[in-house]
C-alpha positions in Angstrom: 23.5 29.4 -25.0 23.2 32.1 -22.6 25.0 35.5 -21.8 29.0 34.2 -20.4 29.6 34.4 -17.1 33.1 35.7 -15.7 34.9 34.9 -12.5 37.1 38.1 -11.6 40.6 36.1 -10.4 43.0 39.8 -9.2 42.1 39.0 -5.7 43.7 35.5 -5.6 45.3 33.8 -8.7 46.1 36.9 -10.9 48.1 38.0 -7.5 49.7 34.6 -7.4 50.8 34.6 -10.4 52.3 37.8 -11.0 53.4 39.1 -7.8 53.8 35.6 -5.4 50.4 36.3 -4.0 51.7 39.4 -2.1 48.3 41.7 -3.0 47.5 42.8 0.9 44.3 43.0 2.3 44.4 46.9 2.6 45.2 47.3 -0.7 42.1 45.1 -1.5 39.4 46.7 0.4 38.9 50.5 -1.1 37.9 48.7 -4.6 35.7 45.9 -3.6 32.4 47.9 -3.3 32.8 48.8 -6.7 34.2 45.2 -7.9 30.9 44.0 -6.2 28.6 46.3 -8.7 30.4 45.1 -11.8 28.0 41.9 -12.4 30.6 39.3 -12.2 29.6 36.2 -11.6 32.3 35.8 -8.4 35.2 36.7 -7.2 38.1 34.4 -6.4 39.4 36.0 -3.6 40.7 32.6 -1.4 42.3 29.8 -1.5 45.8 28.6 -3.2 48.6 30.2 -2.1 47.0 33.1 -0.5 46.5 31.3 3.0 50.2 30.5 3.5 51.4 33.8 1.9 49.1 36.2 4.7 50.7 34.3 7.8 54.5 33.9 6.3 54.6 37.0 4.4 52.1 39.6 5.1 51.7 39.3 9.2 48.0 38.9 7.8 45.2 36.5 9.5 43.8 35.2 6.2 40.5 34.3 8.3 40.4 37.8 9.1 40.7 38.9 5.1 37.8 36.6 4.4 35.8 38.1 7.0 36.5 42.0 6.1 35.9 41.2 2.1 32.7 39.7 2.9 31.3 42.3 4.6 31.9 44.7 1.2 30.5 42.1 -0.9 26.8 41.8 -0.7 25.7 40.9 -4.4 28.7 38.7 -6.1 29.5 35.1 -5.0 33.4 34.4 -2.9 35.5 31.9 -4.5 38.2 29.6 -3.5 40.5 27.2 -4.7 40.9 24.2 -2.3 43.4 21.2 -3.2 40.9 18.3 -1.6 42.6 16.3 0.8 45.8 18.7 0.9 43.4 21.3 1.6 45.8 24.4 1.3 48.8 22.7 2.5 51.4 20.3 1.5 50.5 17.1 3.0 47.0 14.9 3.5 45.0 15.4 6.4 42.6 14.0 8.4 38.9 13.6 7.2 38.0 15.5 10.7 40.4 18.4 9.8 39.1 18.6 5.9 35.8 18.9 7.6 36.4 21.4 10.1 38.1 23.5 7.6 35.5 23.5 5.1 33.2 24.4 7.9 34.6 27.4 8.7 35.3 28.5 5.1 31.6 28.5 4.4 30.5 30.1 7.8 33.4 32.7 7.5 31.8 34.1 3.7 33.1 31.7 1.0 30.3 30.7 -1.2 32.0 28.4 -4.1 34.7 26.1 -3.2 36.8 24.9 -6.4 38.1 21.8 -5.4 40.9 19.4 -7.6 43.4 16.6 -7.1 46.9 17.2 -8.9 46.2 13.3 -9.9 42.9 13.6 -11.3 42.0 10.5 -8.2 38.6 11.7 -6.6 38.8 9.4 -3.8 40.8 12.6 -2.6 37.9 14.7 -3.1 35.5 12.2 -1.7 35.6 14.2 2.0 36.1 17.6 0.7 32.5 17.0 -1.7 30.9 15.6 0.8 31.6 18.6 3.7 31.2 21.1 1.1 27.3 19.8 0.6 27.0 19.4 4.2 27.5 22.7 5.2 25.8 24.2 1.9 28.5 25.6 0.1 28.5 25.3 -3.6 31.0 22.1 -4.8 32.9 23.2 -8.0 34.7 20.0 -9.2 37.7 20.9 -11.3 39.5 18.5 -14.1 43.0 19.1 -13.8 44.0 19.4 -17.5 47.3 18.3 -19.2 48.0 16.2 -22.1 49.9 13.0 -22.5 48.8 9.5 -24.2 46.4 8.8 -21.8 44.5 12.2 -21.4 42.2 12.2 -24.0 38.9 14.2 -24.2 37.1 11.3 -23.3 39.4 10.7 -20.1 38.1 14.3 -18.9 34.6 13.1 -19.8 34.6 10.2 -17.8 36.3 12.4 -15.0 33.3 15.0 -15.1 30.8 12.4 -14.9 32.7 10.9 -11.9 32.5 14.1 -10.1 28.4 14.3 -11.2 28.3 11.5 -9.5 29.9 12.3 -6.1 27.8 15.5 -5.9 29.5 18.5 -7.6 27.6 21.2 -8.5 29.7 22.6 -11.1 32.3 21.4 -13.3 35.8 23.4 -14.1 38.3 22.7 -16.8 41.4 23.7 -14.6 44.5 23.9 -17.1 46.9 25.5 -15.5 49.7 25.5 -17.6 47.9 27.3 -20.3 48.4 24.2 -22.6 44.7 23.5 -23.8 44.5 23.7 -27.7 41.4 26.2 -29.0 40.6 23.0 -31.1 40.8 20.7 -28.4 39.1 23.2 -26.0 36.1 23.1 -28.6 35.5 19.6 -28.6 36.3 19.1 -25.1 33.7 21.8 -24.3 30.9 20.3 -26.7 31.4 16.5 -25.2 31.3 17.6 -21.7 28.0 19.7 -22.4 26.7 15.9 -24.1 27.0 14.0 -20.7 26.3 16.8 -17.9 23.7 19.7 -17.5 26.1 21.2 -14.8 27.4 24.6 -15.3 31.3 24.3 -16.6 33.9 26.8 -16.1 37.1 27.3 -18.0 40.1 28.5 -16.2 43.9 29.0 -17.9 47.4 30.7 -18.0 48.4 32.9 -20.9 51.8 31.3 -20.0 52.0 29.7 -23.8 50.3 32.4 -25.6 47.1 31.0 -26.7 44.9 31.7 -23.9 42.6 34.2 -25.5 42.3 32.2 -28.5 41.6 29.1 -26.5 38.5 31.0 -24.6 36.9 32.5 -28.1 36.6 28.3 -29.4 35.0 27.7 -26.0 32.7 30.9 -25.8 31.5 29.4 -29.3 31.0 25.8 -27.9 29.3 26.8 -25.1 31.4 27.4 -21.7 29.4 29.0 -19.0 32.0 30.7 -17.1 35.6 31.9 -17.7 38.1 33.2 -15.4 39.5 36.3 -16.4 41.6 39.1 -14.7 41.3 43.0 -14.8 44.0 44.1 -16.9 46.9 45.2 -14.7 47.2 41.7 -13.3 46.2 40.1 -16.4 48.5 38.3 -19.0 51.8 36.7 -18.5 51.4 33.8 -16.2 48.1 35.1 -14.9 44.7 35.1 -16.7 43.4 36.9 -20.1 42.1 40.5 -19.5 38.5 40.9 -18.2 38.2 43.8 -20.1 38.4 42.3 -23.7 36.0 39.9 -23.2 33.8 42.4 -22.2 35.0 44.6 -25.2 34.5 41.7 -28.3 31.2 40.2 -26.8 29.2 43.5 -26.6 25.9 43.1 -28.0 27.0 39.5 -28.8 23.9 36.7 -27.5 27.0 35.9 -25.1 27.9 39.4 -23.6 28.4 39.3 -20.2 27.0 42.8 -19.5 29.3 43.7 -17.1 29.7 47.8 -16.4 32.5 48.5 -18.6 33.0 52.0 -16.8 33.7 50.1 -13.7 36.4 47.8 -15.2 37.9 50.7 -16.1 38.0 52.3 -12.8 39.1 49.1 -10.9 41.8 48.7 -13.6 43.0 52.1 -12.9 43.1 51.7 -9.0 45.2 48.2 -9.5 47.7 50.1 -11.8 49.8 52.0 -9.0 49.3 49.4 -7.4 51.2 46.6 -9.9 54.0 49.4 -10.3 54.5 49.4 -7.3 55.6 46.2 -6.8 57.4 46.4 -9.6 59.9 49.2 -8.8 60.2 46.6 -5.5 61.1 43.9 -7.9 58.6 41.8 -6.5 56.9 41.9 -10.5 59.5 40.1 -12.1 59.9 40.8 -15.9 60.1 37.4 -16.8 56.7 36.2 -15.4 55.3 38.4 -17.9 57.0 36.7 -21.0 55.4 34.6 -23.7 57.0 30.9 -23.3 55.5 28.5 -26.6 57.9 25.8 -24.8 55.3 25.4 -22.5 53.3 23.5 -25.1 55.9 21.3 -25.9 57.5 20.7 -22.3 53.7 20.7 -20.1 55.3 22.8 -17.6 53.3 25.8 -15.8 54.4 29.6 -15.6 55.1 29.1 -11.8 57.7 26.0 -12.9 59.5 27.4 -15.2 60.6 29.6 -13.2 61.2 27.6 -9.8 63.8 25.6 -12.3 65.6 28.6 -13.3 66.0 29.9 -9.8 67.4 25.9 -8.5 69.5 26.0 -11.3 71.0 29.5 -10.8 71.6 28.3 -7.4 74.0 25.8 -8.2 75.5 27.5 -10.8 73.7 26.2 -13.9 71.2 27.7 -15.5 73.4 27.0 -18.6 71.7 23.6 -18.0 68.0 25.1 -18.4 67.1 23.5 -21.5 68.4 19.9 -20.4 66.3 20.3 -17.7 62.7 21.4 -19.8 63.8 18.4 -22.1 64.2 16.1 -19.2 60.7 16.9 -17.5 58.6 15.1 -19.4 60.6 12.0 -19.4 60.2 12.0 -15.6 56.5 12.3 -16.4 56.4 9.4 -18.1 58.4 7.5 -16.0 55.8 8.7 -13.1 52.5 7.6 -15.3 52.2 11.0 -16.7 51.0 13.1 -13.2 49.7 16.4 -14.1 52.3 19.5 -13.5 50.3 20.9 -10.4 51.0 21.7 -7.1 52.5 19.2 -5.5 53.8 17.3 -8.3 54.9 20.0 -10.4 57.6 20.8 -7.7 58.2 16.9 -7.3 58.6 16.5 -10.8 60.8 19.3 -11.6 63.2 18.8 -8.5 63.2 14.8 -9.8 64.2 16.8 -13.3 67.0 19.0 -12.0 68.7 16.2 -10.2 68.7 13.5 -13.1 70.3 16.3 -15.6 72.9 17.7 -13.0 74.3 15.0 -11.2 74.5 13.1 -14.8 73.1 9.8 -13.8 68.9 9.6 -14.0 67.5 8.9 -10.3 70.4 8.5 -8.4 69.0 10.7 -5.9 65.2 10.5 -5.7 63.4 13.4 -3.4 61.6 11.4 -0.3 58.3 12.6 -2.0 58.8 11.0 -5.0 59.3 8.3 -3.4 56.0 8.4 -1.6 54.2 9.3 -4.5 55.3 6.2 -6.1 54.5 3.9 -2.7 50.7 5.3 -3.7 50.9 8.3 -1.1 49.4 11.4 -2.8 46.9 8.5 -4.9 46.8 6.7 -8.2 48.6 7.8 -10.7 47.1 8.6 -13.6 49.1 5.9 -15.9 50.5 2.6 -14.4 54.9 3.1 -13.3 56.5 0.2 -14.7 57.8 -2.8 -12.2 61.0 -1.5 -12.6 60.5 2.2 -12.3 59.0 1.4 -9.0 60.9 -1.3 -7.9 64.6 1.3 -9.2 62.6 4.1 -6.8 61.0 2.3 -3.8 62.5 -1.4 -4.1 60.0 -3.6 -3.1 57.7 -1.9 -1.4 53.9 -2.7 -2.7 52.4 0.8 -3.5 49.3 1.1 -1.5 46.1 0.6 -3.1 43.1 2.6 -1.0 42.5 6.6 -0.7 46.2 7.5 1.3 43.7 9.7 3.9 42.0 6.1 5.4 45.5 5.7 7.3 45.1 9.1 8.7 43.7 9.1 12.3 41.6 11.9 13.5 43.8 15.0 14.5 41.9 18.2 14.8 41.6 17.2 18.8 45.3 16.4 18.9 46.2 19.6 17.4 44.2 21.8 19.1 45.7 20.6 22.2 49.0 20.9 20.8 48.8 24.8 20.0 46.7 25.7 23.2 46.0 29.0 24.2 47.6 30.7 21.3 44.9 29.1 19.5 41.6 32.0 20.3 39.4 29.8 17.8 38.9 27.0 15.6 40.0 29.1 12.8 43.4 29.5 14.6 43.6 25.5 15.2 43.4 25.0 11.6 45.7 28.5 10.7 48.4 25.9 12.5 47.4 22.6 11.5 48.1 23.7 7.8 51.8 25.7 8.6 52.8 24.7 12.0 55.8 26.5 11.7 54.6 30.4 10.2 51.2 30.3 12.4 52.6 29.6 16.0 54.8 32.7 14.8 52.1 34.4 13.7 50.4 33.6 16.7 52.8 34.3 19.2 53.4 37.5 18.0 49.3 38.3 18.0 49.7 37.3 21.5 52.6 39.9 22.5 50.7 42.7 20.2 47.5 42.1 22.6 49.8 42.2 25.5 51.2 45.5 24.5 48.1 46.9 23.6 46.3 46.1 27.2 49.6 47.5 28.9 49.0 50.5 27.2 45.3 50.8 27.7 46.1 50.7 31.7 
């Protein structure tokens, strides 16, 4: 075993889990030379939620934050998180348009792309492996981890080796709903490490409370790389500190070496910075709480949460504890999908409607429905004939990867946004969120305007 690697997640997923990925470019920038002489293995900087939140939230060109971060980072790999076929969106796309955006990922500065399916069904990472190889980026294929009857440690085995095999060059344990037993995490980490020789990654929540704990059992097994986040976006629904890793392996065989009087000084800059948004109440106390239910109902941070506010909504959050109880019914019903974007949404709405209108699926979401006609992929666990025939009738699910009905569109769209469009990059900005990037664009557009009026 060698010294641990770390992946540094502030710039992306400690953001997103904390503060609804609202971190801004400018307030990235002054810190990254000295993040980038830390000796982290990379930083995830890209990906997730970050794309959609620059254009709807920030008036921010993500392509451009990629570009500007790359040019302070000369020494420490980029990182992104890419959903396969759904890319950064909410829907499948074409092969041509997974493709193209991959592309321009890699040429734009992203070295590793961390790429999952929320059903664990690699035929919808079959494109994304493929283009990521092609245009030399580095493949990181990630398990999406939850538990249930079916997911044992040697279902995940059999997954890794499956994503060997369609040319990954790393593997990640991806468990994000901070649900992975240290135990479990042991084993799992020791029987992975029997059948591949490709680096593997841990990544997790501290949503439950056992994160840290769940890293030490796989530091001692063997785990190459963990994702960690400097302390004032640690914890909560984000990652363990960087810090104490750093702190309890020093002078351990596994010490990561990384320049503890840095951490402190990048920690430092991101604390005004998290207060911040909390006197905006954009850092909500509750994302910062301890939730053990999380172990017993499977459901992520970022869940929990999104039932809360539905149920406020309508006036009954009184109802919040039907509704955990009731989630991982639905999963079973549904073949026991993991609770990850999309079908942690799908699975919770599914939830909130069977407990409030007091009758289970009388109203069924038009994406659960899909998912069940084989739309998003297999799921992980047969549905029952009459789950499937009580949600979609008689409808035969569809058996082949759902992207083989998708015809290419790259050409289509491009045409489509015209001359707001001033690059490839902009094509796929609005082939992802057609509605928040012609806004986006349009108002570049009148900005440029403005700014050559003034200039004669």
């Amino acid at each position: 075993m060698g010294k641990l690697k770390i992946t540094e997640t502030c710039l992306r997923d400690g953001h997103q889990s904390l503060i609804a990925t609202r971190l801004k470019t400018s307030e990235m920038l002054p810190i990254l030379e000295k993040m980038d002489k830390v000796g982290y293995y990379a930083l995830e900087m890209w990906g997730g939620a970050t794309f959609d939140a620059c254009i709807r939230f920030l008036n921010e060109d993500p392509w451009e934050r990629l570009r500007e971060i790359r040019k302070r980072v000369k020494n420490t790999k980029l990182q992104m998180l890419l959903r396969g076929q759904n890319l950064l969106g909410y829907r499948h796309y074409s092969d041509d348009v997974v493709d193209k955006f991959i592309e321009k990922s890699i040429k734009n500065g992203i070295d590793i792309i961390r790429v999952f399916d929320a059903l664990n069904d690699y035929r919808n990472l079959e494109q994304s492996i493929k283009s990521i190889n092609k245009y030399g980026g580095h493949c990181q294929g990630a398990i999406a981890y939850t538990t249930s009857k079916i997911h044992t440690v040697e279902y995940y085995v059999e997954k890794v080796k499956e994503l060997e095999n369609l040319g990954a060059h790393s593997i990640c344990i991806k468990d994000m709903a901070g649900v992975l037993l240290p135990d479990v995490a042991y084993e799992l980490v020791v029987k992975i490490k029997e059948v591949t020789d490709l680096p593997l990654e841990l990544h997790t929540h501290c949503t439950s409370g056992i994160a840290s704990m769940m890293y030490m059992k796989a530091i001692e097994a063997g785990v190459d790389i963990i994702d960690t986040a400097i302390s004032p976006f640690s914890g909560g629904t984000s990652q363990p500190a960087t810090e104490v890793f750093s702190h309890i392996l020093k002078g351990d065989k596994r010490d990561p070496e990384l320049d503890m009087q840095l951490l402190s000084e990048i920690a430092d800059y991101f604390k005004p910075i998290k207060e911040k948004y909390r006197s905006e109440g954009i850092l909500k106390a509750k994302v910062m709480d301890v939730e053990p239910k999380t172990l017993i109902y499977q459901v992520p941070g970022g869940m929990l949460s999104n039932l809360l506010s539905q149920l406020e909504s309508q006036g009954a959050a009184h109802k919040y504890d039907e509704v955990l109880a009731e989630v991982p019914k639905v999963r079973e019903d549904l073949g026991f999908p993991p609770l990850v974007t999309p079908l942690s949404q799908m699975v919770g709405t599914q939830a909130v409607f069977n407990v409030l209108l007091g009758e289970r699926y009388k109203i069924i979401p038009t994406e659960i429905k899909n998912y069940v006609k084989g739309l998003y992929g297999q799921s992980p666990a047969p549905i029952s004939k009459e789950m499937q025939e009580k949600i979609i009738g008689d409808i035969a699910p569809i058996t082949y990867r759902p992207a083989d009905d998708i015809s290419p569109e790259f050409d289509k769209i491009k045409k489509e946004i015209g001359s707001l469009a001033k690059s490839d990059e902009d094509v796929l900005m609005y082939a992802l969120f057609p509605e928040n990037a012609k806004k986006f664009l349009q108002n570049r557009a009148e900005d440029d305007m403005e700014d050559w009026t003034i200039a004669i």
